[in-house]
NUZAPA-591931 format. One line per 2 residues: number of its first residue (from 1); for each residue x negated, y negated, z of N, C-alpha, C. Coordinates in steps of 0.05 Angstrom, whole numbers, plus 5000, padded with zeros to 4 digits. Atoms other than C-alpha are relative to their C-alpha. Layout:
NUM	X/Y/Z/X/Y/Z/X/Y/Z | ... $
% end
This chain:
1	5002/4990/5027/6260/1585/5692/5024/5017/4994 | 4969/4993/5006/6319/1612/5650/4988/5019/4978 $
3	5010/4991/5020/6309/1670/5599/5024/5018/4994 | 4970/4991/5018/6356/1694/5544/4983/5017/4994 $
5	5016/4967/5018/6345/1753/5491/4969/4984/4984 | 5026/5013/5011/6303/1694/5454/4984/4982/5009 $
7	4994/5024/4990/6298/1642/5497/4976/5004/5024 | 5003/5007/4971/6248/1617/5557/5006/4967/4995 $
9	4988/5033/4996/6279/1548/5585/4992/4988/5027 | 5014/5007/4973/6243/1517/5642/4988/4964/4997 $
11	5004/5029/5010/6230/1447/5662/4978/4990/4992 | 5028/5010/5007/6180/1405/5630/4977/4990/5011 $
13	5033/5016/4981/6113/1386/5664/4980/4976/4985 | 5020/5027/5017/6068/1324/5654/4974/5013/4986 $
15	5022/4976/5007/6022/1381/5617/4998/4984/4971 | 5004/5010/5026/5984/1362/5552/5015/5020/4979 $
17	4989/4986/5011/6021/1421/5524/5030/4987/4989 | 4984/5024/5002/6083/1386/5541/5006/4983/4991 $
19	5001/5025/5000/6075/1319/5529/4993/5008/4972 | 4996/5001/5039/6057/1342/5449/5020/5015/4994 $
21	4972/4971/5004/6120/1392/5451/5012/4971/4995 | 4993/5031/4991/6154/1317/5475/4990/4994/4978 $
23	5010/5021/5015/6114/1279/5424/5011/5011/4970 | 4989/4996/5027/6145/1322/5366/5020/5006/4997 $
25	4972/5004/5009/6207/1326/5379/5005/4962/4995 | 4990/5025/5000/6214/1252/5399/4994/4981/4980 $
27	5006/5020/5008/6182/1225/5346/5010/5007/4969 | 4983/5002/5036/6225/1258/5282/5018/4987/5000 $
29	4970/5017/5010/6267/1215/5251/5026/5021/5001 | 4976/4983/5002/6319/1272/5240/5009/5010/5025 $
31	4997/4992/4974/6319/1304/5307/5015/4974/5014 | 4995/5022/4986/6329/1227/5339/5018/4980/4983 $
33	4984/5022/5003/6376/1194/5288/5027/5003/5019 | 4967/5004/4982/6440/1206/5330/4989/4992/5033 $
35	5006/5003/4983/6406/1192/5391/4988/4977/5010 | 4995/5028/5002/6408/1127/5436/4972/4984/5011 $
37	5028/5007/5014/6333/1118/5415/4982/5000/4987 | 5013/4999/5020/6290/1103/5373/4976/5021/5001 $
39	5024/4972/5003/6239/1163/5351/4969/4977/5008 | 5034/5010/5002/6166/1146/5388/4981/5002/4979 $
41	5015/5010/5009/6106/1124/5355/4976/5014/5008 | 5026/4989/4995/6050/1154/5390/5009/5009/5033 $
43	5007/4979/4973/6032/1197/5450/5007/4983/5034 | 4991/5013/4973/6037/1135/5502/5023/4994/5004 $
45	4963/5002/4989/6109/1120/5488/5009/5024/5010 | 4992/4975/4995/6122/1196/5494/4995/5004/5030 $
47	4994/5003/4980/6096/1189/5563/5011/4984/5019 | 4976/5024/4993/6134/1123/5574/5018/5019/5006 $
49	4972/4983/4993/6193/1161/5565/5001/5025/5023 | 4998/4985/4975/6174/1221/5610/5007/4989/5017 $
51	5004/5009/4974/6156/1179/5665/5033/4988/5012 | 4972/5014/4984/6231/1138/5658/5023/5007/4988 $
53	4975/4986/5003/6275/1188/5631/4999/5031/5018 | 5007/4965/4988/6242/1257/5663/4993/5006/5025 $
55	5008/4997/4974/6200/1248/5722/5017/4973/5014 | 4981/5012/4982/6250/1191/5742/5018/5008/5018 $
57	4974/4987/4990/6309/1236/5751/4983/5027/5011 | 4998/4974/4990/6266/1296/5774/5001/4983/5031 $
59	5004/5014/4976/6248/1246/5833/5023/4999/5012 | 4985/5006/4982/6308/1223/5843/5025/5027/4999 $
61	4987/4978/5000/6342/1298/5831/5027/4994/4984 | 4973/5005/5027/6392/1271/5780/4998/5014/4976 $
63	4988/4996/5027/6396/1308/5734/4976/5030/4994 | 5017/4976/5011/6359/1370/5693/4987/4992/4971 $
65	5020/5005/5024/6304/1361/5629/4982/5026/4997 | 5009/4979/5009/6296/1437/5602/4977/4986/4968 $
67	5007/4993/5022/6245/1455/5544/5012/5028/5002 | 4997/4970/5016/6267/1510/5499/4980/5007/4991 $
69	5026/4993/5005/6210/1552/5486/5008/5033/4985 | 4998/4979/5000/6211/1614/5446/4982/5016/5010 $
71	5011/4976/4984/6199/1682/5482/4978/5010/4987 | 5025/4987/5008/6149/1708/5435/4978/4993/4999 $
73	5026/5012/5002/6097/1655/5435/5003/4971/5017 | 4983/5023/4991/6136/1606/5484/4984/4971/4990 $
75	5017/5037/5021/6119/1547/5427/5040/4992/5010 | 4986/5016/4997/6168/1497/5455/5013/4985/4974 $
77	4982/5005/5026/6219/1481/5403/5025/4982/4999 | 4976/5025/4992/6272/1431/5438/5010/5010/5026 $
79	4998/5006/4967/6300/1409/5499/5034/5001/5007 | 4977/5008/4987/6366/1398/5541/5007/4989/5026 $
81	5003/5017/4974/6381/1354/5586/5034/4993/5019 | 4972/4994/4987/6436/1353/5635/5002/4975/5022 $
83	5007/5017/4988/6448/1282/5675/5013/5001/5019 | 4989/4998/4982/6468/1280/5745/5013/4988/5006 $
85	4978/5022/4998/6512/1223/5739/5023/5021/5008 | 4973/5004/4988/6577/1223/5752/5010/5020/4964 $
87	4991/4987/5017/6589/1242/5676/4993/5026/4988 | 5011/4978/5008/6552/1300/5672/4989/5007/4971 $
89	5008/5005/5026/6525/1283/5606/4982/5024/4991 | 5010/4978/5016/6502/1348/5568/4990/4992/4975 $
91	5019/5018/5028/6445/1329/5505/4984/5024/4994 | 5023/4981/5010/6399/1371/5467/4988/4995/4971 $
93	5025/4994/5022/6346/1373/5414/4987/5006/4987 | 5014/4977/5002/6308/1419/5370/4989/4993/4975 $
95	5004/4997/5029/6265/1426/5315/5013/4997/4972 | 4977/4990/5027/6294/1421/5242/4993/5026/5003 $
97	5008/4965/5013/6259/1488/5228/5023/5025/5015 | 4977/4989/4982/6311/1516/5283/5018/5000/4996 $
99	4975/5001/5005/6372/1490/5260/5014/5025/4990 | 4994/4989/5009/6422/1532/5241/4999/5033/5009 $
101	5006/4982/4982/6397/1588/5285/5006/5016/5025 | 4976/4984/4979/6446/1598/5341/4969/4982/5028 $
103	5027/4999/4980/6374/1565/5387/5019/4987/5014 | 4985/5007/4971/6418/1520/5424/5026/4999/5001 $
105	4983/4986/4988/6476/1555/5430/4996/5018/5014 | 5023/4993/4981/6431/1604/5464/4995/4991/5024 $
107	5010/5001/4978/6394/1568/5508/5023/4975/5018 | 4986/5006/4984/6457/1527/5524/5022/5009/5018 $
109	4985/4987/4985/6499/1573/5545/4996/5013/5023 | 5017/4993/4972/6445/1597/5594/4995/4976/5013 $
111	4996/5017/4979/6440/1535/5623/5038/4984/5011 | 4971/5008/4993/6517/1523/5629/5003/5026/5025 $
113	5002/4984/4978/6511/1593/5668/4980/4991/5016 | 5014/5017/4979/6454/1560/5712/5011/4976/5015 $
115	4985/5024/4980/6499/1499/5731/5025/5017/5011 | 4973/4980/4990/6560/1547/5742/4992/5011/5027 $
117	5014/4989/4981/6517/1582/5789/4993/4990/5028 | 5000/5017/4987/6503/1513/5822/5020/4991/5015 $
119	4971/5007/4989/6578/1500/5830/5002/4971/4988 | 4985/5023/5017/6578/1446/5782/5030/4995/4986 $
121	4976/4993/5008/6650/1434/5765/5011/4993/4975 | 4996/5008/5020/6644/1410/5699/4971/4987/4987 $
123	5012/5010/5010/6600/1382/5641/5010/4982/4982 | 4989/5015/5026/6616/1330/5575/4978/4988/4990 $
125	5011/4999/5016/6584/1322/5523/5012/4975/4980 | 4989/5019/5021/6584/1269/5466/4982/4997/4977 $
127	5017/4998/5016/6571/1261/5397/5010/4981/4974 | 4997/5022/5022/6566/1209/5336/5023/5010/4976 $
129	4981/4979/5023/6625/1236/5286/4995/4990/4978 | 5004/4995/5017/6586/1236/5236/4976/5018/5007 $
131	5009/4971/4994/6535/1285/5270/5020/5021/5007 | 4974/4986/4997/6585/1345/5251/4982/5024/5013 $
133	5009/4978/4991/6534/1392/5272/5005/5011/5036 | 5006/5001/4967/6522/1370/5346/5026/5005/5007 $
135	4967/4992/4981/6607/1373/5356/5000/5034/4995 | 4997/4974/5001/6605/1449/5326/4989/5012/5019 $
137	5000/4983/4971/6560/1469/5378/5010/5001/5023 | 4979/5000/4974/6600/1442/5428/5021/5012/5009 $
139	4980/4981/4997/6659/1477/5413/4984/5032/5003 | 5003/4972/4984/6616/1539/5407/4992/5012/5029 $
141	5006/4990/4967/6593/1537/5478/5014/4995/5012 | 4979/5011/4986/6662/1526/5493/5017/4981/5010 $
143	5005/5032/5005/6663/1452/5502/5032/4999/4988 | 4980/5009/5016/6735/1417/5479/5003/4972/4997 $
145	4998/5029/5007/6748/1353/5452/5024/4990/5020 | 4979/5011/4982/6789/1309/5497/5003/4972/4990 $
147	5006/5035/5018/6778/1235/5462/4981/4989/4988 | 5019/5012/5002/6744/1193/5426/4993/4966/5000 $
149	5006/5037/4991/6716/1115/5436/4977/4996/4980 | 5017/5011/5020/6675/1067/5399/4984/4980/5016 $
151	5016/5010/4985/6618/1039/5434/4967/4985/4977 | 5025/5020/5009/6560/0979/5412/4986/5014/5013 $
153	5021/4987/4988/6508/1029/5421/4971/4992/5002 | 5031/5006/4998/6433/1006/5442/4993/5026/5008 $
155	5012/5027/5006/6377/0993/5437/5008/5002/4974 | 4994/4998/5037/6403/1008/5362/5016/4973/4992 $
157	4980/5021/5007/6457/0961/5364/5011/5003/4974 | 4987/4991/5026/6503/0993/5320/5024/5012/5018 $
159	4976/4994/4993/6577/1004/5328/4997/5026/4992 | 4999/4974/5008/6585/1077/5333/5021/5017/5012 $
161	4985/4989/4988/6649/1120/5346/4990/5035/5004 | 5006/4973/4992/6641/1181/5393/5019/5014/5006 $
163	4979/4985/4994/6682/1241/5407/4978/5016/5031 | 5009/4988/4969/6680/1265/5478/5015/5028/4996 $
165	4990/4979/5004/6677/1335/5488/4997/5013/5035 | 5005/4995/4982/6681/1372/5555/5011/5030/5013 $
167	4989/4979/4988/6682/1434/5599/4994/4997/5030 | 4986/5001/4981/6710/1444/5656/4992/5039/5012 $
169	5014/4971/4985/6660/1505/5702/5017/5011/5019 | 4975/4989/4980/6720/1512/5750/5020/5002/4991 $
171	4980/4988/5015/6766/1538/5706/5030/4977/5004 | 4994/5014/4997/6801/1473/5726/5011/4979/4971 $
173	4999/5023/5039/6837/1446/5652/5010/4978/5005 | 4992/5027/5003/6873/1390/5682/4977/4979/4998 $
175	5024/5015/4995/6803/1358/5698/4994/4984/4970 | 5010/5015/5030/6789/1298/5633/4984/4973/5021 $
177	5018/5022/4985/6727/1257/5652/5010/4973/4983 | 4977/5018/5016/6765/1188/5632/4982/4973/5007 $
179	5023/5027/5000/6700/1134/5647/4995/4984/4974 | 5011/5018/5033/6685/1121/5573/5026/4995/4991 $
181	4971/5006/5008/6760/1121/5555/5010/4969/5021 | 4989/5027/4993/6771/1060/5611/4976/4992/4994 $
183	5021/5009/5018/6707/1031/5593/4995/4990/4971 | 4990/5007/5030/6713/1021/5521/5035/4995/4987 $
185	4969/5008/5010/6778/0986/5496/5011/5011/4979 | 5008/4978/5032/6767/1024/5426/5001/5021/5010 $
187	5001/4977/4993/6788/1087/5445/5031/5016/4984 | 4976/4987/5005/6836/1140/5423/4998/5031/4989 $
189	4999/4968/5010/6855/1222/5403/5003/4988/4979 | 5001/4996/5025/6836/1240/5339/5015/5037/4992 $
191	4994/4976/5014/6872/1303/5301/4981/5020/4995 | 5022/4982/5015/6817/1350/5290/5011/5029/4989 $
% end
């Protein structure tokens, strides 16, 4: 468990508490349009997805799947998830009612000090450029743009160009995670 001034962040459990925290984020349209699936339907997809996005990787220790919960009444309010790949794929989530709120810049910057801690030597992040929100936080938790690519994204199946953003926990700047850049032939720096 992780706790800021507003913040408890701790991982999620197969708890009925849970699993409807899960069931309302995953199933707004707004929260899940930039994201590479479709918003659930009911309570059994929501544990679908636990079972082979959450308790997959706790099993196989890949990776991290925080809830954000506020401190005063820890009502779970959105998540972040950190994948143990190779690309260190940094994601997060939250209520609309939250937006705008500094919530996960917050509770991401306490989990960027929790992998630091770990000796993780980096994270990256990515985001649809036309979600301008999800790149702002990036830069605010420090995060920099390094490229961007255009990837046939499923199960949506929709061409979608992303900007890769990334930090580097070992103060290490030459480090550019460069997988999606050979990977995708559609690639290139944008001016921002």
């Amino acid at each position: 468990m992780i706790e800021t001034k507003r913040l408890i962040i701790r991982k999620i459990e197969k708890t009925e508490i849970d699993l409807s925290a899960l069931y309302t984020l995953l199933s707004d349209e707004d929260v899940n349009k930039y994201l590479p699936w479709y918003p659930v339907k009911n309570m059994e997809e929501t544990k679908t997805f636990y079972t082979d996005h959450i308790e997959s990787n706790y099993l196989k220790q890949a990776g991290y799947f925080f809830l954000i919960c506020l401190k005063e009444d820890t009502q779970p309010v959105g998540y972040i998830a950190v994948s143990g790949a190779k690309s260190r794929d940094f994601g997060y989530g939250l209520l609309k009612e939250y937006w705008g709120m500094g919530v996960i810049t917050e509770a991401s910057e306490a989990v960027i000090n929790f992998l630091r801690l770990l000796g993780w030597q980096y994270i990256t992040a990515t985001h649809d450029i036309h979600n301008i929100g999800s790149g702002k936080v990036m830069q605010k938790i420090g995060m920099s743009y390094k490229y961007s690519y255009k990837e046939q994204w499923q199960p949506k199946n929709r061409k979608i160009t992303f900007r890769l953003y990334q930090l580097n926990l070992d103060n290490n700047h030459e480090r550019v995670y460069t997988d999606y850049w050979d990977k995708y032939t559609e690639h290139f720096i944008e001016i921002l």
